[in-house]
C-alpha positions in Angstrom: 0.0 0.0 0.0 2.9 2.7 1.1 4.5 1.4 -2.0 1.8 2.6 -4.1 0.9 5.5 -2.6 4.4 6.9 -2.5 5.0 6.1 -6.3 1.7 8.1 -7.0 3.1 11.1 -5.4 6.3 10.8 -7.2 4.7 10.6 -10.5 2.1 12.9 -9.6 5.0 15.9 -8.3 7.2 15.1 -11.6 3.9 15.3 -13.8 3.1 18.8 -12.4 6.6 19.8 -12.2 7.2 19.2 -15.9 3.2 20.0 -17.3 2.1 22.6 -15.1 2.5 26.7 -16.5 1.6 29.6 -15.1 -1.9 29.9 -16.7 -2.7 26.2 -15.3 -1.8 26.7 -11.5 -1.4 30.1 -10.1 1.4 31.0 -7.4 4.0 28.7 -8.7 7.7 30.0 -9.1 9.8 29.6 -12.6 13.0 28.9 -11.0 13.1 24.9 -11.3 14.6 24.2 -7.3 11.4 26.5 -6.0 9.3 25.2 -8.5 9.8 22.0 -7.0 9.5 22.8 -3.6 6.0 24.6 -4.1 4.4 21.5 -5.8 6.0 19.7 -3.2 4.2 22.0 -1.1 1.0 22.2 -2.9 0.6 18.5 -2.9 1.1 18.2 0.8 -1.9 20.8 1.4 -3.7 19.3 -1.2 -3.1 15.5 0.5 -3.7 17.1 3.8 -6.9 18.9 2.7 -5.5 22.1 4.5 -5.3 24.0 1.2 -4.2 27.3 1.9 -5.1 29.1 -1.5 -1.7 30.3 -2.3 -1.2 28.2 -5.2 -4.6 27.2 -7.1 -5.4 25.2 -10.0 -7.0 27.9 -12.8 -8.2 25.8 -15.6 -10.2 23.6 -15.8 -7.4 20.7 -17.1 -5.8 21.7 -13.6 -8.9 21.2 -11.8 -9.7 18.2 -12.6 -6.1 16.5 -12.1 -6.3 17.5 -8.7 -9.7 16.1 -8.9 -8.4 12.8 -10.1 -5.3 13.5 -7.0 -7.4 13.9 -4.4 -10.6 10.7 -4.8 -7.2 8.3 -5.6 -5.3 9.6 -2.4 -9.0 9.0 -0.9 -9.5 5.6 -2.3 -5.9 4.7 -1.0 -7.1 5.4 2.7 -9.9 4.3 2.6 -8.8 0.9 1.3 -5.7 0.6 3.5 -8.3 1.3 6.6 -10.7 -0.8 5.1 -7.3 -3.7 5.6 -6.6 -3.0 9.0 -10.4 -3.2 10.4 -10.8 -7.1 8.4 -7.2 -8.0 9.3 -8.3 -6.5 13.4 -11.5 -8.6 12.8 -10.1 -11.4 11.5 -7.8 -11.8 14.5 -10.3 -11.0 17.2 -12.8 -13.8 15.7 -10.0 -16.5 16.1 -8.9 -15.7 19.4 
């Protein structure tokens, strides 16, 4: 599961770092090291549903990948919860 959802991130950081301009998500830098810090950033408030409004999606493209981001990251929690409960049940009906 961690495997998974770390790879995600990855691809989902690189994908914005190299697709991402201006007119798509608003309050990112151009310098590539503090470009990559504030997607860094942006997907940790984004993850974390804090969501500060410092850098936005604009378009509607953006929009819906971090759409797409956020019910995945969702369904990854949910599922991985979803494991511990049966595998807590699981254990609790045998003993």
């Amino acid at each position: 599961m961690w495997t998974k959802f770390i790879l995600f991130n990855i691809v989902y950081i690189l994908f914005l770092f190299f697709w991402a301009t201006d007119d798509d998500i608003k309050g990112l830098p151009k310098e590539p090291f503090s470009r990559l810090v504030s997607i860094i950033y942006f997907t940790i408030t984004t993850l974390t549903t804090t969501g500060y409004g410092d850098i936005t999606p604009v378009t509607p493209t953006a929009q819906l990948l971090v759409s797409i981001y956020m019910l995945f990251i969702f369904y990854l929690i949910v599922n991985q919860v979803s494991i511990y409960r049966n595998t807590g049940l699981n254990n609790a009906l045998q003993d």
